[in-house]
N, C-alpha and C positions, 0 to 999 in steps of 0.2 A: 504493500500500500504506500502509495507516493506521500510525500508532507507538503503541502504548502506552504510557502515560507508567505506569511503575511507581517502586517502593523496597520493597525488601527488606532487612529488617533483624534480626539474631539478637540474642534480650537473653532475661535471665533473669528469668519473672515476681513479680512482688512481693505473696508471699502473706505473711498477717498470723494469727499464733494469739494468740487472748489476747492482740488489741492489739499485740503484738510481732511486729517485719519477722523473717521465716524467715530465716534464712542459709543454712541448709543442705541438700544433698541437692533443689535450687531444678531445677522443670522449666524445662528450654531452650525458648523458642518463638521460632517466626519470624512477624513480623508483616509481610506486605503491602500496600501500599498502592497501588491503581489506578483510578486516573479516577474518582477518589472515593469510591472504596469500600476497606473497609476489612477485613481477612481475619485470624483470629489461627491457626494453626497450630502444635499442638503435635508438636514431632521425635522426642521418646518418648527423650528422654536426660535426664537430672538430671545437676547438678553444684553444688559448693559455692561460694556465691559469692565465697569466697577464691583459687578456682581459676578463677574463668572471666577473660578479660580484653574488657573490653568495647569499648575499641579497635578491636580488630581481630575483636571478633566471634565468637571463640573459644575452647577450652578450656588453659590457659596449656601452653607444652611441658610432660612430665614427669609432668602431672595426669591422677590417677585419679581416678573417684568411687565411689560407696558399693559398687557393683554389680563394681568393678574391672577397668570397663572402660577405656582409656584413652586421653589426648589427641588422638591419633594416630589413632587408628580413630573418636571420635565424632566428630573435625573433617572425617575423609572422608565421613564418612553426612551430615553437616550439608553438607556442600559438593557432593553428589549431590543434595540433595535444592532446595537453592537452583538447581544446575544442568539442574535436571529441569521446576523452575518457570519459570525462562528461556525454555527450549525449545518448554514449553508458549505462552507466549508468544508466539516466535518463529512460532510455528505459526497462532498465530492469527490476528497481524500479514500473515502470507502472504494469510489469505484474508478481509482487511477486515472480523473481525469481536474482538470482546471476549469473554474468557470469562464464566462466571457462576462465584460463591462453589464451587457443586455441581461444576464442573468441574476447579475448582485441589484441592478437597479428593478429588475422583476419582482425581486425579493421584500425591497425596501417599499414599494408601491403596494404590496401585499398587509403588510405588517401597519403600513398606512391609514390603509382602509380598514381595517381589523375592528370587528366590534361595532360597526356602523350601521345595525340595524334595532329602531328602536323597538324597546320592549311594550308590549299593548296596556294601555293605558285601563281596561280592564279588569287585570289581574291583578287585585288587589295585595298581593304578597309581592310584587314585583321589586316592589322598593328594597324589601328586604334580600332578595333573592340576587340582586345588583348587588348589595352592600356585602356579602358573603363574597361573589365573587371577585369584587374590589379587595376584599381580605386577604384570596387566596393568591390572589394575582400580585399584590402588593408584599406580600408576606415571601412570597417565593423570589420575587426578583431585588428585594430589597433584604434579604436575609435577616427577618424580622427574629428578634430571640422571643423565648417563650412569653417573657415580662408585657411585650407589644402585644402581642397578639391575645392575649388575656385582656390588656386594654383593651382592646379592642372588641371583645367578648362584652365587656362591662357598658360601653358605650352601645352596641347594640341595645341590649337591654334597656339602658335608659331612654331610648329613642321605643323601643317596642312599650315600655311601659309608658310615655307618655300618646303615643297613640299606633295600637299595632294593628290599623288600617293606612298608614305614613303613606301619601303620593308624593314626587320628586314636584309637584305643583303645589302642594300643602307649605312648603318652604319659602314662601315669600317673605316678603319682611314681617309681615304680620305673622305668620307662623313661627318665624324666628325671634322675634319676640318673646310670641308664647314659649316657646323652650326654654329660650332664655331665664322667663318666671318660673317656668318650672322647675326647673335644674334650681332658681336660688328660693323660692317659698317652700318646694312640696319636699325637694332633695336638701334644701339647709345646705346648699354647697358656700365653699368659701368664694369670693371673686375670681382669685388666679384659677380654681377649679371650674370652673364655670368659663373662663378665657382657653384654658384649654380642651373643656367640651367641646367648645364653638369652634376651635379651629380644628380638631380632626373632622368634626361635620362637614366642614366647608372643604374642607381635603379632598370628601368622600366626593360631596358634592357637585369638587371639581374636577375630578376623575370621571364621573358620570357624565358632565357636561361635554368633556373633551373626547367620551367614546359616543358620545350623540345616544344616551340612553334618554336623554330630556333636554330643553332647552330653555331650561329653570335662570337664569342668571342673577338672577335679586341678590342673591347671598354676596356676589362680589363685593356688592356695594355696602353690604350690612355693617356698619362701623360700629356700634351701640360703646357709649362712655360708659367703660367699665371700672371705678374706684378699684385703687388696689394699693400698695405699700410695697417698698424693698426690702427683698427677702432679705432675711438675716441670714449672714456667713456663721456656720458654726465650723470654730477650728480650733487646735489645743494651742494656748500660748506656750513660750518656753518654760514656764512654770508650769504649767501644769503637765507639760510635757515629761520633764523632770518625776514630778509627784509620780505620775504613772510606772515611769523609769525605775524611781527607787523605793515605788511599793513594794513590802513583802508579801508576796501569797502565800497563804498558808497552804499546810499538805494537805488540807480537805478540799482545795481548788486551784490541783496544779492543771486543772487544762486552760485556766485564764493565763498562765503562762507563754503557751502558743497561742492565745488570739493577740494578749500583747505585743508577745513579736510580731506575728502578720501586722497588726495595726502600725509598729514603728515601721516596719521595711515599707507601710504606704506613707508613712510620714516622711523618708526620706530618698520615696523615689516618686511618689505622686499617682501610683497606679490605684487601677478601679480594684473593686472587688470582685470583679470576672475576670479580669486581666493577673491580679495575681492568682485565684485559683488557678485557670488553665500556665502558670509560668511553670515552665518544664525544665528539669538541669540538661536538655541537650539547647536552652536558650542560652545557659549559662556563658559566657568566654572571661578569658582572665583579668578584665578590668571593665568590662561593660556586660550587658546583656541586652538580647533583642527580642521582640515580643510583638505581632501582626495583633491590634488588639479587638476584641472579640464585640463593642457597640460603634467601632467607626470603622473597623478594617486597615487601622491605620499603620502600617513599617515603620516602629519606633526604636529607637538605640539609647539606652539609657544607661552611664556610666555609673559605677559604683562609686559611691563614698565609704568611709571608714567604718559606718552606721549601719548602712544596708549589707557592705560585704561581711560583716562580724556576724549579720542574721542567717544568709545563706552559710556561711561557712560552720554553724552552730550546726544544724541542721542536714549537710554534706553528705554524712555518711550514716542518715536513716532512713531506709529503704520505704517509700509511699506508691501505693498505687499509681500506675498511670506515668510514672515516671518523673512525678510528682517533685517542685523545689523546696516544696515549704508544708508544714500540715494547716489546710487552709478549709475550715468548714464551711458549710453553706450562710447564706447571707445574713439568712432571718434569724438564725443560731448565732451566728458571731455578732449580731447588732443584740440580741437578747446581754449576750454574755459583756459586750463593751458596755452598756450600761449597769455590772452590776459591777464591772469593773473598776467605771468611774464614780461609783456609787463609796466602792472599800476605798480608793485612793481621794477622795474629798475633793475629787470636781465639780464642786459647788456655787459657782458663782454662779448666781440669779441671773438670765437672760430671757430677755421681754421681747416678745412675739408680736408683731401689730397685723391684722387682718379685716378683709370688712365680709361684712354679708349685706349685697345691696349698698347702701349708704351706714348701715349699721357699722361704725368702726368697734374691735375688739382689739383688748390687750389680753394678752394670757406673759405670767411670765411662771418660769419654772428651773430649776435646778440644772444645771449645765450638763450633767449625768445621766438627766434622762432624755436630751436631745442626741445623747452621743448615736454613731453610724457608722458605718466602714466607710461609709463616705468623707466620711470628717480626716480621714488618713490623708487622701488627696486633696483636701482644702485648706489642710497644716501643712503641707509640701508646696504650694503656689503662695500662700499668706505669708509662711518662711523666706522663702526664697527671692523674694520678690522686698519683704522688709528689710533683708541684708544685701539688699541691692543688685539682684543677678536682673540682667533688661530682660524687659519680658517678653520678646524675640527669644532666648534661650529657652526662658521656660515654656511658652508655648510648642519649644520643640521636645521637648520632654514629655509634655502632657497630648500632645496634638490636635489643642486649639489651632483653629484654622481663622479664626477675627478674633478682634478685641471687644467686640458686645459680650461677646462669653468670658473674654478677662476683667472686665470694669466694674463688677464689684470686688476681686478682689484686689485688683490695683489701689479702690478706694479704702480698703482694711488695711494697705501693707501704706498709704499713703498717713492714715490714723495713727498705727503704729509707730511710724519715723516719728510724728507728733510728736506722741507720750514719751517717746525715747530723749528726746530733744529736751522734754520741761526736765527730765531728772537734773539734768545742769544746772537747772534753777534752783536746785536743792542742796547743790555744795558750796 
């Protein structure tokens, strides 16, 4: 069986008005290259070239473009449609032959029109029956982990319980509205909950619109002023870092021992709690380790320091499942266990929660101990790092922030930070 040698590549092309390079509203093409030939393909999405990242190929998280369509859904049609070219491929390789220009663009014209016939407006489950296979569709080409697609489970539901006769024509602003009320009177949801109800809706919704299941468009425009507040950063200071460090466990709870250490090696290498379970010792190498990580896909290279290498090296020579680096429990168990951990080591400082329901504002504050999370490993490792001054270009290459909307609360903690560090002076 023959190999074709390909490359496939997504860039945005470089038109010129009036001598001047377009910036915006830029069509996406994919360009192919095989066995010498060379194929340009346009994907039939636009995007501004502030928003695409070329990197990785795609349209940045978060980004919409003119049409408001967004990130999420053109980077799944761009990623069906590379994988369709694949395939074709694959197909051809089977039977020792090459395709022609005429057959890759047959393919893409296919893939095009895919899904373009609308569903009858009488079948009253039809809504739901779209929304399932928006799940399957979306989940498989976006490599949705179990966590999503449970979400997604739960948003159904809340969409069937608020009316599970739903037409994709029920959605207008007045119907969105209504959800809206219902998600915050009957569900008592919080504001930011309720923000992100509405936007996997409008997701869905625009997934539908863009395979011509309905020709619903209201939602684009539905903006509703929704009150809300800046989350709080929960992260350990070096105090309290410390406290953790130089608790003693007693022998009635030596396994808070290994959640400890899993928690410091995220404290000073910044990874997720999926990304260290799956860290394997053939990631290991002698002063860094590398790691594909498991909610972005992203090829990261993160160096040891004296902290993290002392954790792996404790650990070296005990044999775990799976080829396992570290003994790393499940999520729900080591968030259960980090709080009773912060509980013995008197991580206690009172931190105050602001939230609204509707206009309703709430304060809740609570004991720092029992905010604690394996997430708080990776929000002590960018707070850190960033208050002792590494730019945060470094760190986002550690972490695999891809913008700074995702770094700008904790620039503004490691900004706070320098502050309080700065009055000590005032004190001598």
């Amino acid at each position: 069986m023959i190999q074709i040698k390909r490359n496939l590549i997504f860039s945005l092309e470089r038109r010129k008005k009036d001598g001047v390079l377009i910036i915006e509203n830029t069509p996406i093409r994919l360009r192919i290259n095989f066995e010498g030939s060379r194929l340009d393909i346009q994907s039939g999405y636009r995007i501004d070239n502030s928003k695409w990242n070329q990197d990785k190929e795609q349209v940045k998280n978060g980004a919409f473009n003119k049409l408001g369509q967004s990130s999420a859904s053109i980077n799944s049609r761009l990623l069906e449609l590379k994988v369709t070219i694949q395939d074709l491929f694959h197909e051809f390789e089977s039977q020792d032959k090459i395709p022609t220009k005429e057959q890759i663009r047959q393919a893409v014209n296919e893939i095009k029109n895919k899904g373009k016939v609308n569903i009858k407006k009488s079948d009253g489950n039809s809504f739901f029956k779209v929304f399932d296979q928006f799940v399957n569709e979306s989940s498989r080409l976006n490599n949705w982990s179990t966590s999503t697609k449970n979400k997604f489970a739960v948003i159904k539901n809340h969409l069937t319980n608020f009316n599970p006769n739903s037409k994709f024509e029920d959605f207008n602003e007045e119907g969105l509205s209504n959800y809206l009320n219902y998600l915050r009177e009957e569900k008592k949801m919080r504001n930011t909950t309720v923000k992100k109800q509405l936007s996997f809706l409008k997701w869905f919704l625009r997934w539908g619109l863009e395979k011509k299941y309905h020709n619903n468009d209201d939602f684009q425009s539905f903006r509703p002023k929704i009150k809300d507040s800046k989350k709080t950063v929960i992260f350990l200071t070096e105090e309290e870092k410390s406290k953790i460090v130089n608790y003693k466990i007693p022998e009635s709870k030596t396994y808070l021992e290994r959640v400890r250490d899993v928690l410091l090696f995220c404290c000073y290498t910044g990874l997720r709690h999926s990304d260290v379970y799956n860290l394997k010792r053939s990631d290991i190498k002698d002063d860094y380790f590398q790691i594909t990580t498991v909610k972005t896909s992203d090829n990261l290279i993160i160096e040891f320091n004296k902290h993290s290498r002392a954790i792996i090296d404790k650990y070296a020579d005990i044999p775990y499942k799976q080829n396992k680096a570290l003994p790393v429990i499940s999520n729900q168990k080591m968030n259960d266990y980090l709080k009773e951990l912060g509980l013995l080591a008197k991580i206690n400082a009172p931190v105050t929660h602001t939230y609204y329901i509707g206009n309703i504002r709430k304060d809740e504050t609570l004991p720092k101990h029992e905010l604690l999370g394996t997430h708080v490993g990776r929000r002590t490792f960018i707070c850190s790092a960033l208050s002792i001054g590494i730019p945060v270009q470094v760190v986002m290459k550690w972490t695999g922030h891809s913008d700074y909307k995702a770094m700008k609360p904790y620039i503004d903690v490691a900004d706070k930070t320098k502050r309080t560090a700065m009055d000590k002076f005032n004190e001598l």
